[in-house]
Every structure is written in C-alpha cells, then in structure tokens.
N, C-alpha and C positions, 0 to 999 in steps of 0.2 A: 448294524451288525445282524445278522444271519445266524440265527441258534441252529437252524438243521445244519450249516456249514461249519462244522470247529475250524476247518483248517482250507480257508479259501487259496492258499498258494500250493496246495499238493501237488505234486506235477513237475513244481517249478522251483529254480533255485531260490533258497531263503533270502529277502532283505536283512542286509546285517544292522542291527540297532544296537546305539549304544544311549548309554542313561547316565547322565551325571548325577550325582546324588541319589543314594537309595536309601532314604528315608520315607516318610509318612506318605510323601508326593509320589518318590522316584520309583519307587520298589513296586507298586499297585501298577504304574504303567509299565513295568519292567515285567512285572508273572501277565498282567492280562496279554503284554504282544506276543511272550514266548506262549503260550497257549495259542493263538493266532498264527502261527506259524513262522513266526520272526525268528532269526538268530541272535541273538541277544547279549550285550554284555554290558552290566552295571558295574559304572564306575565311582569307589568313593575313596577320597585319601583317611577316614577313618579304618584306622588298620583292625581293628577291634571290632569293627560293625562287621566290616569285611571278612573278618573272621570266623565272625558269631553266624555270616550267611551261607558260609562255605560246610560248617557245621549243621546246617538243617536249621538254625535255631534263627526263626525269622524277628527281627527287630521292631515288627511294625505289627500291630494289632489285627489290621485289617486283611492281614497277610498270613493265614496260617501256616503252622510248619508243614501240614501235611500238602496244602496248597505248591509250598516252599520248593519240598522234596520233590513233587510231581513232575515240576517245569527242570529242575536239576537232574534229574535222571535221566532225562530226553535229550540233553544236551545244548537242549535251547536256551540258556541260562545259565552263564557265570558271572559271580561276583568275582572284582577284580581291583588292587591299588595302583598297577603298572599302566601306564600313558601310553605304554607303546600297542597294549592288547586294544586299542581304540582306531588302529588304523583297519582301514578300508569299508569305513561305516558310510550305509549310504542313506542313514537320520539318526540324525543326535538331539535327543533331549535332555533340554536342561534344567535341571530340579533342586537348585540348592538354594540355602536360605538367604534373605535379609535382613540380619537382625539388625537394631537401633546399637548404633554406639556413638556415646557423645551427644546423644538425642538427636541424631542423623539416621537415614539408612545406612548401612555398611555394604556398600554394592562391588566389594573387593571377592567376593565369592562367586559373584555374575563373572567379572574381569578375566579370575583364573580361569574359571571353567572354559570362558569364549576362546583365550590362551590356548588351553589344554587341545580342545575341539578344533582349534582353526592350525593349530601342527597336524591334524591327521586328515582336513579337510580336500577331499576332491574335486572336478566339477564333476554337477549332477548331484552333488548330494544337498539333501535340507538340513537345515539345524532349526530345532523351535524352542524357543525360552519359555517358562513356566511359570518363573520365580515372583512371587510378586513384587511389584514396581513400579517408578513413575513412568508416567506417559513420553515415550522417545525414548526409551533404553534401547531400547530393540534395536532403533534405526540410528540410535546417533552417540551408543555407547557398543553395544555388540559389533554391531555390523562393522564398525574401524578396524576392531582390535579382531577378527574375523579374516578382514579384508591383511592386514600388518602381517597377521602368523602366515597366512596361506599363500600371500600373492594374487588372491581371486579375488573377483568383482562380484559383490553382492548381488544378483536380480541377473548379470548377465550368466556367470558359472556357478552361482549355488542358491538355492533356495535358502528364504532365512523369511521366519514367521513366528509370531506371540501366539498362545492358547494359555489363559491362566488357569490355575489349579484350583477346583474344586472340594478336593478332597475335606470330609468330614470324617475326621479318629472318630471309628467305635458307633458311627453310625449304623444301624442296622435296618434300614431300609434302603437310604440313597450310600451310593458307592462310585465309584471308576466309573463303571460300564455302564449303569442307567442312568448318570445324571449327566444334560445335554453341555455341549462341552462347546464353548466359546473359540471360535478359529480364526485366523487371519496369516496375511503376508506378505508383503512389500510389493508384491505385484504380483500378476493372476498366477503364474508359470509357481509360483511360491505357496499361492491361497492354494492351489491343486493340488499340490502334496503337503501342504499339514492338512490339508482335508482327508484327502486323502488313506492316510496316516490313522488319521484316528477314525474316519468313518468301518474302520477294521477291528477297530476293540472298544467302539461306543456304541450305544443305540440311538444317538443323534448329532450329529455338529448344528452349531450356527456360526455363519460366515456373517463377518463383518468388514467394513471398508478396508480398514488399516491398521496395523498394530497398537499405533496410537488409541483408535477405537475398543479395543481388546483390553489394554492396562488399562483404560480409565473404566472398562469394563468391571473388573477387578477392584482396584479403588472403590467406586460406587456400593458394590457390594458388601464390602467389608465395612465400609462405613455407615451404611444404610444398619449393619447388622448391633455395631460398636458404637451409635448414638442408644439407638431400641434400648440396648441392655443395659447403660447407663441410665438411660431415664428411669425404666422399671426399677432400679436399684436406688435410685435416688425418690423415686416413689414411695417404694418401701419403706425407708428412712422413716418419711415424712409421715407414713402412716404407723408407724411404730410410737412415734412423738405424740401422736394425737389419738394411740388407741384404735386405731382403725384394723378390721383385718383385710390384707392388699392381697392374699390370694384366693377372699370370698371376691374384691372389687376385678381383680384379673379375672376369675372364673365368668362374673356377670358380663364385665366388658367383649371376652371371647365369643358369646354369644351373637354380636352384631356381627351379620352375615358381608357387612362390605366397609371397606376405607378402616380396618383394621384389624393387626396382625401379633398375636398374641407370644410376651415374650414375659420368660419369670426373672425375678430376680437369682443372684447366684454369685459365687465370684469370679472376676474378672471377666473378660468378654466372652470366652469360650471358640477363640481362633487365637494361632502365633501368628497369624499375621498380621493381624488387626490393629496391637500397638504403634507401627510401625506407617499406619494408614495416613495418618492426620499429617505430622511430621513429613512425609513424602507430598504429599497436598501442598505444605506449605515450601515446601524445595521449590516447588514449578511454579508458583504464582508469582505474578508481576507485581500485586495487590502490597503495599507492604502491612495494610492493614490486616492482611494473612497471614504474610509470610513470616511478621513478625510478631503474632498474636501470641506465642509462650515465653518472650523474653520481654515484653515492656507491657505487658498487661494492659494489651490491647484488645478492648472485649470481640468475645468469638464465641460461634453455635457453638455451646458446651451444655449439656445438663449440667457439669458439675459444677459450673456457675451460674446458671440460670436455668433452673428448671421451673415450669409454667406453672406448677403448684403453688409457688411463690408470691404469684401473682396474681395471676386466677382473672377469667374474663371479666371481671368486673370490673378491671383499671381500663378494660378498653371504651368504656363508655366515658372517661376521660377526656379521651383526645377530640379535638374538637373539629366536626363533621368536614369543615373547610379545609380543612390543614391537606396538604398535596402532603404530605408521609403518609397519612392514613392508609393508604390501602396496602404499603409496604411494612406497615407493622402489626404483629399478630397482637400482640398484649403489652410489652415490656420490653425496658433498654437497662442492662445492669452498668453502672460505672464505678472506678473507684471511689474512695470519699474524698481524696482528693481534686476531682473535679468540681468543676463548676457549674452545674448547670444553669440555661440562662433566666430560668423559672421556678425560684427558691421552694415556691409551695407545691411543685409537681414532685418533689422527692418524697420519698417514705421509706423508712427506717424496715429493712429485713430483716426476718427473725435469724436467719442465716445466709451467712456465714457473717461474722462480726463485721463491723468497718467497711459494710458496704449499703447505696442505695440502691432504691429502684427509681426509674426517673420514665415517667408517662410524657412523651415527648412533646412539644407543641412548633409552633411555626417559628418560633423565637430559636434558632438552631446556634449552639454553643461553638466556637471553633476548634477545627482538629485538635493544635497544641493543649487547648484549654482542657481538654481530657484526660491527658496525660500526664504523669509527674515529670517524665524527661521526654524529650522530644528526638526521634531517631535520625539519624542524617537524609534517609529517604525519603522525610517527611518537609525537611526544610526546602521551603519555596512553594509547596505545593499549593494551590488554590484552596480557600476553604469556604467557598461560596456552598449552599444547599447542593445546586447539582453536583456538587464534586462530591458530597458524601458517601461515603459506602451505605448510609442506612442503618435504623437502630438493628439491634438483634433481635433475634428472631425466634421467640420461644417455642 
C-alpha cells in the first residue's frame, strides 16, 4: 500500500465490496477499503450491531467512532441487514465466526453466509473466506454451496480464495494494515485478485499455493500461540507450589536472544479463535489417535496433561541409548493408571494430577488396546507392532 496515494482508483468507477460480518474481523476490512476507495457495504444479520453502526457508534475497538463517521459521510460505507443491498458486488468478504458447539466447529455461519453471497454472485466476481477453519472449507464446503446458489463454476466464472484473519483487539502497534496478510486462491486467475484486493489496504500480502495452505496457515498459528500460553500457565502453577517467582524466571528466560519466545501467564488464551483450533485439528485427521484424543483419553500434546516440568530432563537419561524411540521422545509419555505398562519399574507416581503416571518408555512397547480402558471401533484390527505406533508424547 501506498501512503502518498489515499485513493489509488480516483478517476475510476468504485469496486463494490461487500463484508459479511462486521465484527472485530469485518468492520477493520470494511473502513480500511472504504478509505481505499472502494464502495462498500457491510453485511450483518445483527440488527442491533447494525444499528449501533448506522448510529456512529462503532462496535469494535479498533475502529473508532470518529474513524466510523469519516468513511460514512463519504458514502463509501454502509452498514446493512437486507441481502438484497449485496447485489452487484464484484468481492465479497467473508468474516463471520466459528464458534464450538457440542465441542465441534459450528461452520453453519460459513454455509449462510456462502448462501447469502452466491444469490448475488456474478461472473467476474471473487469472494474470499476469513473465517477460521479447517483445511478444505474453502474448496470443498464454499465452493458447492457457491457454485448450488449461483449456477457458476468456481475457477472458471468467479474467483474464490482463503486469507485468514489476523486481527489482534486492542492491539496497539500491529493492526489490518501493517500486519502481512496471508493470500491464496483456487487457481492463479483467483490468487490475482485476493491479492490483488488486499495489496490495496495492506502493506504486504504473502501468497501461498492453496487454500488448503492458508487454513492450515491459521491453524498453526493459533495453536503455536494456545499451547505457549497453556504451558506458561501451567508453569506458573508449578511455580506457585514450590515458591518460585515465574515472572523473575520469564523475565531471565526472555533474555536468550534465539529459540525462544516470551509468553506470560493470564487467563485464557487471549484469541476467540483459538478454542476452537484443536477440535477443528481433530475433525480432519485420519489418525484416530487424534481424532479421538478428547473422548477416550487417548494421550495427546497437551500441557494440561503433560507439561515438561513434571518431568524434567532427567527421566530422559532413563531410556536406554539402543531403544529406536529414543530420538522420538523428548522426556516423557503420560498414561492413564489404568494402563499397563510393559515395565512395572519405569512408572512413577506424579505429583499431579491424581491417578496418573509417568511412564519413561523402553523397547518393551505395550499394545494399543492395552492403554486404554475402552477400546474405540477404529481401533479394532489395527496392527500394534512398534512401527504402527504413533509414538510417546511429546513434552
């Protein structure tokens, strides 16, 4: 983006954009394109939000009223509940949420919206999804119901491309516009205009192969952030227990200038997206020792079950130099006390959580069932030779 150019389309008739959901996500791409020269129209079926925008009175922090007003008096900017003010939009973004219900994503908000967008869909236009999500929404839930509303072929008459969201509430340094903003799109003709698109109200895109590459983009992210702040919380803990103070050992640790990224404790993760990370993980895997890690207490990367403090490198000089595991475990395998392990004396009692061990693995490898209290149907048959193992965990 171009700070001596506010308005690189003068001259020229306005792109019409429209924005589904104007929330925390929607609203910031909503004022930075009307500033941009875009014609604008954000779409939310909150009639109350929609109301409060109509009012001056911006719903989103990072969006002031006076900001609000600016793009609203120019015309380049209305908030809107009506489906029909969405027609002859030639890029639609789409920003609404996925919350967890039933300890699922709830991806019925992705559905409407594509619904909503693919009744006013033309050729020539792009539409790009925001929302966070699992890997193949884009291409193999959107794109249908896209294709069903419209009658258009996805790649041949409209553009359709992932860019996940960014956004940090109340950030005051990184924002919309300066932080580099992840792109893609089902094929070039597609990557070209969400690039496009946002190389006009970003100060960088990075293009990636494929949407697929983009959500798991997002994923990674959020979860790389929502383990961090787990552990440091579960740190804390630990260091409360024993008298320690953990934001003199945070302060000292921030100091090493490489291979580590300094995170305090606090509550909850500090993203709405992030609950929603693991669960979507485990939707797409094949693995059922993934996919079904929160319903049969099948151990998985968790601090809140295994954090390394628990442990501590000195179980690692346990395992014994030959053992072909070794280089796939860091320190420790947490099991229930129901299991079996096949080497009575490698277990040791943890100081938390109750009724559980720690089990320093050897070459003597226990079988899948034998882990488990109940054994899940995707499990029956499976081979349980060593190579078939998923591997202890991984503290």
């Amino acid at each position: 983006m171009d700070p001596s150019n506010p308005n690189p389309s003068a001259g020229t008739p306005a792109e019409r954009l429209v924005v589904i959901g104007q929330g925390y996500v929607g609203l910031p791409v909503a004022a930075a394109a009307a500033e941009r020269g875009y014609d604008v129209v954000g779409f939310d079926v909150d009639e109350a939000r929609v109301a409060r925008i109509a009012a001056g009175d911006s719903p989103v922090e990072d969006i002031t009223d006076q900001r609000l007003a600016a793009v609203q008096s120019t015309g380049s900017y209305r908030a809107t509940i009506d489906p029909a003010d969405l027609a002859g939009f030639d890029i639609a973004v789409v920003s609404v949420p996925t919350p967890l219900s039933s300890g699922a994503p709830d991806l019925s908000y992705i559905e409407q919206a594509a619904r909503t967008v693919g009744g006013h869909l033309r050729p020539g236009a792009c539409v790009i999804l925001e929302s966070t999500t699992y890997p193949g929404t884009t291409e193999e839930l959107v794109a249908p119901i896209l294709e069903r509303a419209s009658g258009l072929t996805a790649g041949r008459d409209f553009g359709l491309g992932y860019s996940p969201e960014r956004i940090d509430p109340g950030n005051p340094v990184w924002h919309l516009e300066n932080t580099p903003k992840v792109v893609s799109g089902i094929d070039a003709a597609s990557l070209a205009a969400v690039q496009g698109f946002f190389d006009r109200i970003v100060d960088k895109t990075v293009a990636v192969g494929s949407p697929k590459e983009a959500e798991l983009t997002k994923l990674l992210e959020n979860t790389f952030r929502h383990v961090n702040i787990a552990l440091v919380n579960e740190l804390a803990m630990f260091a409360h227990e024993l008298g320690i103070d953990v934001w003199e050992a945070i302060d000292a640790a921030s100091t090493k200038p490489f291979g580590y990224m300094r995170f305090t404790p606090g509550p909850g993760v500090g993203d709405i997206a992030c609950p929603s990370t693991r669960r979507t993980c485990h939707g797409r895997s094949s693995r059922p020792w993934a996919r079904h890690s929160g319903s049969w207490n099948w151990p998985m990367t968790s601090t809140t079950t295994c954090p390394s403090t628990w442990c501590g490198d000195s179980l690692r000089g346990s395992m014994p130099a030959a053992c072909p595991y070794a280089a796939r475990t860091s320190c420790c395998s947490v099991w229930p006390t129901s299991a079996t392990p096949a080497t009575p004396a490698s277990r040791r009692r943890l100081p938390s959580p109750p009724n559980s061990f720690v089990w320093v693995p050897t070459c003597e490898r226990p079988t899948l069932t034998s882990l488990m209290p109940t054994s899940p149907p995707e499990l029956n048959g499976l081979p349980s030779t060593p190579a078939n193992w998923p591997g202890p965990l991984q503290c």
